[in-house]
N, C-alpha and C positions, 0 to 999 in steps of 0.2 A: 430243789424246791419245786414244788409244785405247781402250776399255774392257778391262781383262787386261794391261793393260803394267804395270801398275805405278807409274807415273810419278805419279798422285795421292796415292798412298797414302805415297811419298815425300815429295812435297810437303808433306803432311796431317802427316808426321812431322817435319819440316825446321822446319815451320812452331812444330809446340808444342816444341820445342828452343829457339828463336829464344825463346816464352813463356817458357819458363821451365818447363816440363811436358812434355818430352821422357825420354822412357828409351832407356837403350842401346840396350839387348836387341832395340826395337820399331825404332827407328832404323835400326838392321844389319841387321834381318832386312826392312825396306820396302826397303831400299837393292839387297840381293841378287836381291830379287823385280822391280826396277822394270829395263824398257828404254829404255838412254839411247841420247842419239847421239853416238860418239864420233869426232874427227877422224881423220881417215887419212892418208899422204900421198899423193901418184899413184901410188905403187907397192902400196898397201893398206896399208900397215903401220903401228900405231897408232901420232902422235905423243904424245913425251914431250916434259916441259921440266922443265930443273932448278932447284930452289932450297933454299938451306941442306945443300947435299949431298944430298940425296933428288931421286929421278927422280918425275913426279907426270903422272897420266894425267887430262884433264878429260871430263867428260861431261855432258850436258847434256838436260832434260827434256824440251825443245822447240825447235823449227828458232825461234822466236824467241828465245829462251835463248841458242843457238850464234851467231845473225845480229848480238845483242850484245857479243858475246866478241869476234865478227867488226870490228862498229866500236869499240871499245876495244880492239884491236890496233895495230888504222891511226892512231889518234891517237897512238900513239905516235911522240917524234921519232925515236927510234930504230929502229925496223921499217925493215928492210931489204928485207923482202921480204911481199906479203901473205900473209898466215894462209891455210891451207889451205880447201876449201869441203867438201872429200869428208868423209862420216861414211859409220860401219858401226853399226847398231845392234844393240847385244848388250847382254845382263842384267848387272846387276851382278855377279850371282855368276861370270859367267862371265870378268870380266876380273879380279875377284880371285883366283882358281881358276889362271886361266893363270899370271898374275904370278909366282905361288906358286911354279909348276911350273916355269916355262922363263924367268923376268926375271935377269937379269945384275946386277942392284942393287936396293937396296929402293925399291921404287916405291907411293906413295900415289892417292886417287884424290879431286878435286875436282869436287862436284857445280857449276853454275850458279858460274860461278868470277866471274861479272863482272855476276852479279844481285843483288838486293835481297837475299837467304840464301843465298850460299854456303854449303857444307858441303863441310869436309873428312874424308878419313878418310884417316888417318898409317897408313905402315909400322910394323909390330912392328920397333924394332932394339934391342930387348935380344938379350942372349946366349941366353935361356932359350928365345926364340923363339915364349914362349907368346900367345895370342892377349891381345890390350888389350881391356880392358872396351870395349864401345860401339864399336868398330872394327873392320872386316874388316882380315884380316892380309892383306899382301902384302910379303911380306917376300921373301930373298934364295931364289933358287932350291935346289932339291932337286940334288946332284950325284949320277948314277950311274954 
């Protein structure tokens, strides 16, 4: 990790949640600050994957973090094909921010999805559309 990404101070928060000493407010805003690595496909485009109706975008702290996700794919009997290798690294706030703006459906965002603390952070899908305590929104796009 780098110094200035972010990605500790994530950790650092991920970590006193898991304790039991986690706040939202610090949570969301380590999350917004930190540079993860997000998978792409070969054409660049961030994958998604579905579950429970929600579109969910993973991201990950480190090329070990991802290289785990990578073998906990393959074990799968199911995988048809392997998991992607390419990542783009962007802030969190920036793929909340997008989601917002240009996503087709409510999309969530999963830190470390297949490590010791995952962390999720769910779409807003009330009607009000207000943001959720302790979660970045990324909820249904802006039409204009």
């Amino acid at each position: 990790m780098a110094e200035g990404d972010g990605r500790a101070a994530l950790l650092a928060e991920i970590e006193a949640f898991y304790a039991g000493f986690g706040q939202a407010e610090s949570l969301t805003a380590a999350f917004r600050d930190a540079a993860l690595l997000v998978p792409v496909s070969d054409d660049r485009r961030i994958l998604l994957s579905r579950y429970g109706g929600v579109a969910w975008v993973y991201g990950f702290t480190s090329e070990a973090e991802y290289a785990r996700y990578i073998a906990a794919r393959r074990a799968q009997p199911d995988a048809s094909e392997d998991p992607p290798y390419r990542f783009h690294t962007l802030f969190g706030r920036r793929l909340v921010d997008w989601f917002a703006a240009h996503g087709d459906e409510p999309t969530g965002i999963v830190v470390n999805i297949a490590g010791a603390q995952p962390m999720a952070f769910p779409p807003d899908l009330s009607e009000s559309s207000r943001p959720m305590a302790g979660a970045p929104v990324v909820g249904p796009p802006a039409r204009g």
